[in-house]
N, C-alpha and C positions, 0 to 999 in steps of 0.2 A: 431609585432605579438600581436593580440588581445588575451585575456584571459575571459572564464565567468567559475562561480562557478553558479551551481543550486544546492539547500541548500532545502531539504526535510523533513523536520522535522514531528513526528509521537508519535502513540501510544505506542510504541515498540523500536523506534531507531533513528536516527538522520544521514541521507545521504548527501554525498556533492561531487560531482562531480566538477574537472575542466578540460576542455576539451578547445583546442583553436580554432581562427576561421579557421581553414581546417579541422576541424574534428576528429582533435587526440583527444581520450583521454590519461591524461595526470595524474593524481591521482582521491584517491577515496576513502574518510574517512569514516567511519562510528563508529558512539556511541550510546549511550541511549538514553530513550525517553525525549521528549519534550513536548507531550503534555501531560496534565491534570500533570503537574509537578511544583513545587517552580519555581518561577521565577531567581534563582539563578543556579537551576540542570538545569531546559533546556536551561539557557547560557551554561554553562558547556561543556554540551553534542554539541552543536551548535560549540563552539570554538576545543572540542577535534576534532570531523570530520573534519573542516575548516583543521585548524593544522595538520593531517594524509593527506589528499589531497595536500596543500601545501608544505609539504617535501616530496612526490613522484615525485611532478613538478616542472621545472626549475625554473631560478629567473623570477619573475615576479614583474613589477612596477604597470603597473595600471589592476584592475579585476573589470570585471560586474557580479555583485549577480543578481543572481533571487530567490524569494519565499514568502510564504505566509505571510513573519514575517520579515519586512525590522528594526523592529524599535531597533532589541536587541543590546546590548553592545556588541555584534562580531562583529559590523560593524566600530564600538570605537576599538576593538582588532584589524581588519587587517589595520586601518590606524596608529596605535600605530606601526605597524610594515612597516613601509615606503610604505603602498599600495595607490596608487589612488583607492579611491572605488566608482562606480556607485552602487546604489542597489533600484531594482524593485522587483513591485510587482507582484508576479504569483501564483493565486489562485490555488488549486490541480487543479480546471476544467482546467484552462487553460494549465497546465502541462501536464493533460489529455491528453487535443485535441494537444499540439504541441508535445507531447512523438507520437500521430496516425496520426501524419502528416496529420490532419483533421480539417475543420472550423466547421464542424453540425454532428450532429450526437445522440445518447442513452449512454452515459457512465458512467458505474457500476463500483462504487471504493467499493471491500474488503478489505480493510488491517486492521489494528488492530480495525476500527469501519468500517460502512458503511453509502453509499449515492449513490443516482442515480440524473443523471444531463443529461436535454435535453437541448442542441442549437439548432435552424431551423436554415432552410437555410437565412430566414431572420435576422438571430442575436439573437431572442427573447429567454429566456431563463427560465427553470423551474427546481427546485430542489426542492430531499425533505430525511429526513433522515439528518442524524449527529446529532445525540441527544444523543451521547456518552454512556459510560458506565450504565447498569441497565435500566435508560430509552431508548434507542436504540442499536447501534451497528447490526442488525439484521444482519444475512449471513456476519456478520465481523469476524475477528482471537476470538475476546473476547469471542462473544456471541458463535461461534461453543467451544471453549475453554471450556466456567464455563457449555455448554450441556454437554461436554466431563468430566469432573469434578464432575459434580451431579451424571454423569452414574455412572463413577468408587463407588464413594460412596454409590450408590444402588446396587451394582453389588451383591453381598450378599444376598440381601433381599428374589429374588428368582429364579427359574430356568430361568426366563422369563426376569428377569433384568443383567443375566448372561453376560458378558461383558471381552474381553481382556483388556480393560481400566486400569480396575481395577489393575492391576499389572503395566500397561506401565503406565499412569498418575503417581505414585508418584516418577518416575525415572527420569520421563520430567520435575517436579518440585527440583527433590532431597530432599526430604526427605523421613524417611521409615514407617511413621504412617500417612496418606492421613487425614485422620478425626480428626488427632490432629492439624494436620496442617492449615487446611481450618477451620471447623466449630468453631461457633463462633466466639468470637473474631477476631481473623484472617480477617476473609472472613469481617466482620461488619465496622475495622477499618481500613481496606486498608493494611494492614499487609502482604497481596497479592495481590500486584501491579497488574495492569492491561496486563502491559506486560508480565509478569508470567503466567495469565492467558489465553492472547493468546497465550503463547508458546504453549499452550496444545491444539492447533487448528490442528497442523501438524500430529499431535497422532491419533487424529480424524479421517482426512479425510486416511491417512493411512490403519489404522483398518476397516476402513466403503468399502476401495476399496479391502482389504483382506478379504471381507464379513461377516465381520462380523456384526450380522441384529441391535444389540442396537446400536452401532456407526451409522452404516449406515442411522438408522432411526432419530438419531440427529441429523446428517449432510442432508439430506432431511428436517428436520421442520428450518433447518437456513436459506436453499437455497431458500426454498417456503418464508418464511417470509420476505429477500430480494425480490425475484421477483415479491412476492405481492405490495411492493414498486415502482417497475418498472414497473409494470402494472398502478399503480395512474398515475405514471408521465406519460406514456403515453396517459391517457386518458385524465390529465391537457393539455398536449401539442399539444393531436390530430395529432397524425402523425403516427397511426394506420393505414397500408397497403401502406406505402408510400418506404419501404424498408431502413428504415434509418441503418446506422452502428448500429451496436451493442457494444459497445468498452469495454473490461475488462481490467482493471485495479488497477494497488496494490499489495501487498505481496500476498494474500493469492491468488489472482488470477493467479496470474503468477508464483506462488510456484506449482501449483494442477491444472493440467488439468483433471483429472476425477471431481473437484468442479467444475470446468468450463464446462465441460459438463453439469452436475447435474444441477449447475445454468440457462443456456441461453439455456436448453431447456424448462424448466420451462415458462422463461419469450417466448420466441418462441409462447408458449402456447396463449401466450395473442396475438401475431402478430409473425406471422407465416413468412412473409416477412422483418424480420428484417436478417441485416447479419454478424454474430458472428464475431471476430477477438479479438486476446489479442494483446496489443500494447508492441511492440518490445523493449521497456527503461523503465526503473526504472524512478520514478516520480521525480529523483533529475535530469535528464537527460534531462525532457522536462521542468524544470524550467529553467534550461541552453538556452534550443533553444530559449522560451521565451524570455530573456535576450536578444539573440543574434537580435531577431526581433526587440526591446527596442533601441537596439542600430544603428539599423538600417543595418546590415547583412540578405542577403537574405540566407536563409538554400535548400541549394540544396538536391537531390538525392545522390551525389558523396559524401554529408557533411556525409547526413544521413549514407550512405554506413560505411563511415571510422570511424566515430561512432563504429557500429555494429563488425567493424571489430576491433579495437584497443580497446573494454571498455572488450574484451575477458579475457587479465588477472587482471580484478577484480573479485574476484566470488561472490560480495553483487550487482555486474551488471546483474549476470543471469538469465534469465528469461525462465521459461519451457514452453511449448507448445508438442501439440501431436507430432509432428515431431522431438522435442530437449526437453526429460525428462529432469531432473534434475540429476546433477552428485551425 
């Protein structure tokens, strides 16, 4: 029995899926972030996940990695531990399209930052976005997060900047003074990580679908400022009225389907004929399938199927949609 691990690492966490070649999944680790971290935390975080995954799954001798980060000392870790290891490389796009069992397409990653990425049907490919923290993340966890975070802190000022935030943001951070916490120093020296700050995305889009109008209106200038993005890349790629997938993808996307509404119809705006769908896996999931293609495994339907049905008791596997909220 073959084995792959797909190894997600992020602004916020660190995902690793191992799933065999029929389709079981079999563990499913997750830890802290990895990106924009020491190069010592995001081994760290990479080997805790690998190691949570690994003791939920049988013995295994030889495993195919998939992900965007083949070169770290977890690959030194699982052979330290008697593993054959393959390890390939699987861009997010590519996790993307094999998470949407799709080769072309429009697909918008939310998660703790943001980007949009078109493939045509000829292979050729445009991206734009990832420019991380301050400089970008637009319609990502961060950026709806420090809008969610500036609101609470205005919420004071007057009737019109009046906001539930205000109370719920210092709860989602834990502490009880918002202002002593953030400003200055704090916010200037990184004293408030990034993924701290998109915790406070969930807050957001919550509040904004409880309607209330300052959240609401932040979460609309994130989604726009994404879509604005997807609308470039559409006009680089030219594939305006041609109905290409629409594909959502990521934490915040697949956490929030009222943002997902919010989001693709915005971009709709610009191409009317494109056609929405949030992809059914966590992005460690289609790094796995990735792999399994790497290795020369065809991924069936029945694979996909048993997937969907066995990554049920994970609950960092699930994925919301209109038809399956969030428990």
């Amino acid at each position: 029995m073959r084995y792959f691990a797909g190894l997600d690492g992020g602004g916020s966490k660190c995902d690793v899926v191992i799933v065999d070649e029929e389709g079981t999944v079999h563990g499913w680790g997750h830890s802290g972030a990895t990106g924009y971290q020491p190069q010592e935390q995001a081994e760290a975080a990479a080997i805790d996940a690998l190691g949570q995954a690994l003791e939920q799954s049988p013995p295994i001798e030889r495993l195919v990695v998939a992900t965007q980060w083949v070169t770290g000392h977890y690959i030194s870790w699982l052979r330290e531990r008697g593993l054959a290891v393959e390890a390939y490389t699987s861009h997010e796009w590519d996790s993307t399209f094999a998470a949407a069992a799709r080769t072309w397409g429009l697909a918008v990653h939310s998660g703790t930052g943001s980007w949009v990425h078109c493939r045509n049907q000829q292979g050729r490919r445009w991206q734009l976005g990832g420019l991380g923290p301050i400089l970008g993340d637009e319609g990502g966890g961060w950026d709806i997060g420090l809008r969610g975070i500036r609101a609470a802190l205005k919420s004071h000022w007057s009737e019109r900047t009046r906001t539930s935030l205000e109370r719920i943001v210092p709860r989602v951070l834990g502490v009880d003074d918002l202002g002593r916490a953030i400003i200055g120093r704090p916010i200037t020296y990184g004293q408030i990580t990034r993924a701290q700050i998109a915790s406070v995305a969930r807050a957001v889009i919550e509040q904004a679908e409880a309607g209330d109008a300052v959240a609401l209106r932040e979460l609309d200038a994130s989604a726009a400022a994404l879509a604005e993005t997807a609308a470039l890349v559409i006009d680089k790629a030219g594939i305006a009225g041609q109905g290409y997938p629409l594909i959502g993808m990521a934490g915040v996307i697949q956490s929030a389907p009222f943002y997902w509404r919010m989001l693709s119809a915005k971009i709709l705006a610009t191409d009317p004929t494109l056609v929405p769908e949030v992809v059914p896996f966590r992005m460690a999931v289609g790094a796995a399938l990735v792999g399994m293609r790497y290795a020369g495994l065809e991924v069936t339907e029945q694979m996909r199927a048993r997937i969907r049905e066995t990554q049920t008791r994970f609950p960092c596997a699930f994925v919301c949609t209109e038809g399956q909220p969030c428990p």
